[in-house]
C-alpha positions as CSV (number, residue, x, y, z in Angstrom):
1,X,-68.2,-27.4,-31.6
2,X,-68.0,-30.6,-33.9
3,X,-71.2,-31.7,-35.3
4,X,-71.3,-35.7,-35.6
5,X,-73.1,-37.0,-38.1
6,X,-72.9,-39.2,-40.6
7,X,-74.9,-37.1,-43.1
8,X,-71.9,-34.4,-42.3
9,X,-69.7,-35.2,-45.2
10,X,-66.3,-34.5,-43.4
11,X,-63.0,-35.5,-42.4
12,X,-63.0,-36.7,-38.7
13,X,-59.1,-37.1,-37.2
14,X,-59.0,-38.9,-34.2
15,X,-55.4,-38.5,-32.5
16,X,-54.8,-40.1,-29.0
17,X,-51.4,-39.2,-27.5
18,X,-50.0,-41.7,-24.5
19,X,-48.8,-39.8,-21.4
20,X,-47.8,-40.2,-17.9
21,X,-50.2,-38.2,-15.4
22,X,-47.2,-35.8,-14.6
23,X,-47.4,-34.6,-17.8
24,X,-50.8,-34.5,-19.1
25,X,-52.3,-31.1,-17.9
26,X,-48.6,-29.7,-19.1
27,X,-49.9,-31.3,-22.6
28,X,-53.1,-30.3,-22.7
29,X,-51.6,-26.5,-22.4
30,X,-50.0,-27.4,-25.3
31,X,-52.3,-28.7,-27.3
32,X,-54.5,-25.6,-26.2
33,X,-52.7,-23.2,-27.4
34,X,-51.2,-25.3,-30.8
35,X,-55.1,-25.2,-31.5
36,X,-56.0,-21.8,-31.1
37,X,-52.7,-20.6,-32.3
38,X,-52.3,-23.0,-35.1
39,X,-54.6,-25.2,-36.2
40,X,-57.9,-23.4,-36.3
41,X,-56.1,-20.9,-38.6
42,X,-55.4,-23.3,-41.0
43,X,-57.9,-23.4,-44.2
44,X,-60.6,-26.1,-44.0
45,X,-60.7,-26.6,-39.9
46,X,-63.6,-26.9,-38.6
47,X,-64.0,-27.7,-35.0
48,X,-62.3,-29.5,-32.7
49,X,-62.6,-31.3,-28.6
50,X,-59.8,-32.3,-26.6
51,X,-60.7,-35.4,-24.5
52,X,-59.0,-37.4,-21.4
53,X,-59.2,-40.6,-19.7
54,X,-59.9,-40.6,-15.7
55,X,-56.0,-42.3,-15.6
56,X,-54.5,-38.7,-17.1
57,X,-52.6,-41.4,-18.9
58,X,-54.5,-41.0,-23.0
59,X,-55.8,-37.5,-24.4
60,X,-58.1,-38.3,-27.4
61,X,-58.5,-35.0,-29.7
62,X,-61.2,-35.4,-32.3
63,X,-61.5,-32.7,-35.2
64,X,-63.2,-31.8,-38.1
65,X,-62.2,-30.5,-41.6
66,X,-63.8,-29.9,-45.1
67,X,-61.5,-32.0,-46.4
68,X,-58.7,-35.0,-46.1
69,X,-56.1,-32.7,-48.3
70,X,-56.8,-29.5,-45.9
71,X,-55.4,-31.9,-42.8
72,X,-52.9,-33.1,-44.7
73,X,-52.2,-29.3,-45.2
74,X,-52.0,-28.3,-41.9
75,X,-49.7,-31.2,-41.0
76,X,-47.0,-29.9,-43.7
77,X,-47.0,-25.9,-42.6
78,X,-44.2,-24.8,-40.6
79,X,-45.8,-23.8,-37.7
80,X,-47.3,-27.2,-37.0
81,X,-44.1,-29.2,-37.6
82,X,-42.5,-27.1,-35.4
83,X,-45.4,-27.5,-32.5
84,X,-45.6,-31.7,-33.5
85,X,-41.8,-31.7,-32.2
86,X,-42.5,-30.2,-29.4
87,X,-46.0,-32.0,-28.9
88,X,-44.0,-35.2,-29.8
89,X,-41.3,-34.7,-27.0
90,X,-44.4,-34.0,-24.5
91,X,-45.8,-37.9,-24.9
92,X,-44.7,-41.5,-25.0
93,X,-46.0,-41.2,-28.6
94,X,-49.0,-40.2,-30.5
95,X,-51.1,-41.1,-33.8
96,X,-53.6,-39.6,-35.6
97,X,-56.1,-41.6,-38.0
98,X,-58.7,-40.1,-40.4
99,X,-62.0,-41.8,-40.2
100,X,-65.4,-41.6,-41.9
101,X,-68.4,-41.6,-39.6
102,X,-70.9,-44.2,-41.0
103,X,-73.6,-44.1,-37.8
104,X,-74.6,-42.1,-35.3
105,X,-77.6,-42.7,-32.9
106,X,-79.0,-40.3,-30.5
């Protein structure tokens, strides 16, 4: 489970994918599966929560990892180019964006 923090020094991704509500349980199987399949096997992940908006049109997934080079990592393996084609023809589009948490309250 991610921890958030702002004492936690880690790398926090943020991806949100657009989809149309016909698709977005289909892609959240796939995202499923590409995490426990995939991703968590990759050196350096730490945690990570698939989120979505009442609409079924956005799916925010937030993860952790050690650091900025192990993402970058898992983004260049086989496996996961393989899966980001397939996640890629699943959605209108999708971007992910590494952030620093700098506050947390509560």
């Amino acid at each position: 489970m991610p921890t958030i923090s702002a004492d936690h020094k880690v790398q926090t991704v943020i991806t949100t994918f657009e989809v149309n509500p016909g698709t977005c349980h289909d892609l959240l199987g796939e995202l499923r599966s590409t995490c426990d399949e995939v991703i968590s096997q990759c050196n350096g992940f730490i945690a990570a929560a698939l989120h979505v908006n009442d609409a079924q049109t956005r799916i925010a997934n937030y993860s952790q990892w050690e650091t900025r080079e192990d993402f970058q990592a898992m983004l260049r393996s086989d496996a996961m180019l393989e899966r980001s084609r397939k996640i890629n023809s699943m959605c209108k589009n999708f971007e992910p964006v590494m952030y620093d948490v700098v506050y947390c309250s509560g």
